[in-house]
C-alpha positions as CSV (number, residue, x, y, z in Angstrom):
1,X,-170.9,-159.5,30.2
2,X,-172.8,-162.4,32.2
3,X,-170.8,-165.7,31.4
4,X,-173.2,-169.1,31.2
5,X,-172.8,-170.6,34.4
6,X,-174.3,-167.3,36.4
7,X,-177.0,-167.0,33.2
8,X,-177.9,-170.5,34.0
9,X,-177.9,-170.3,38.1
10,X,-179.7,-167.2,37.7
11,X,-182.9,-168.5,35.4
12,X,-182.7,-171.4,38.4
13,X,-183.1,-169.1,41.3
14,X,-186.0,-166.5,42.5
15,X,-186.4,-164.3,39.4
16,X,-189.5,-166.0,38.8
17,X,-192.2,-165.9,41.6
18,X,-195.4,-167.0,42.0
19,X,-197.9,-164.1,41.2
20,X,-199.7,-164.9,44.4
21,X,-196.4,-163.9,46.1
22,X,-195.8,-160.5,44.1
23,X,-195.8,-157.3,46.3
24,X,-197.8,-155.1,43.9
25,X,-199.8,-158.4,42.5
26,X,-203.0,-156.5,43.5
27,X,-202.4,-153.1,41.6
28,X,-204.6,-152.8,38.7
29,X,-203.0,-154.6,35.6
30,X,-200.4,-153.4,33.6
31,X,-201.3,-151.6,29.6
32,X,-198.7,-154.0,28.2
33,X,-200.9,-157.2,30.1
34,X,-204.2,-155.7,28.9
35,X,-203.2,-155.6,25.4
36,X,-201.7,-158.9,25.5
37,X,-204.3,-160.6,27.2
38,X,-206.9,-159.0,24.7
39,X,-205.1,-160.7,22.0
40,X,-204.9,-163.9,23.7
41,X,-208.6,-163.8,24.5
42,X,-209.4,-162.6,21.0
43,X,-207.8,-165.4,19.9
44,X,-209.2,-168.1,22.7
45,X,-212.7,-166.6,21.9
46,X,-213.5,-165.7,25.4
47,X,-213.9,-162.9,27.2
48,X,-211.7,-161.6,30.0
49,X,-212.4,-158.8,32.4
50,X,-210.6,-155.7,32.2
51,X,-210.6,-154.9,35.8
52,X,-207.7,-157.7,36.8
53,X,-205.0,-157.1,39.2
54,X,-201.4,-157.6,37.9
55,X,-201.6,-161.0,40.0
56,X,-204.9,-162.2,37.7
57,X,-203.9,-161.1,35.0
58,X,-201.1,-163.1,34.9
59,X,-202.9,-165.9,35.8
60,X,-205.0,-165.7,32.9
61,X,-202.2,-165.2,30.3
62,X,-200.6,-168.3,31.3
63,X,-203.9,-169.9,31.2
64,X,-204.7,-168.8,27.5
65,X,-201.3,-169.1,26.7
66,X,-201.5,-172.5,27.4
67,X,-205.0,-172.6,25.4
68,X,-203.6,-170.7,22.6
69,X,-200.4,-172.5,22.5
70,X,-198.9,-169.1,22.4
71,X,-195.5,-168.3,24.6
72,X,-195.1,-172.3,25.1
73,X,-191.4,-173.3,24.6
């Protein structure tokens, strides 16, 4: 069981990176990113291109997210 204080310093250190920094950022995206980002753009009314690296794709999920207002806290 993870008590609060290593919950907390843990979402406060390197779990989240930049996708610019990720080591397989420029692999094709993942199935689980496609569909999401489909929804996202069905949603945004746009249209997104289905041959994004994991890197992009992310990218673009935070960006429609943020369109969207979908996955804001």
């Amino acid at each position: 069981m993870t008590d609060r204080k290593t919950q907390e310093q843990a979402e406060e250190s390197n779990m989240i990176k930049d996708p610019d920094n990720w080591v397989t950022g420029d692999q094709p995206m993942t199935g689980a990113q496609r569909s999401y980002l489909h929804t996202l753009a069905e949603e945004a009314h746009v249209e997104v291109d289905d041959d994004l690296s994991k890197a992009e794709a992310s990218k673009k999920i935070d960006e429609l997210q943020e369109k969207t207002g979908r996955g804001l806290d």
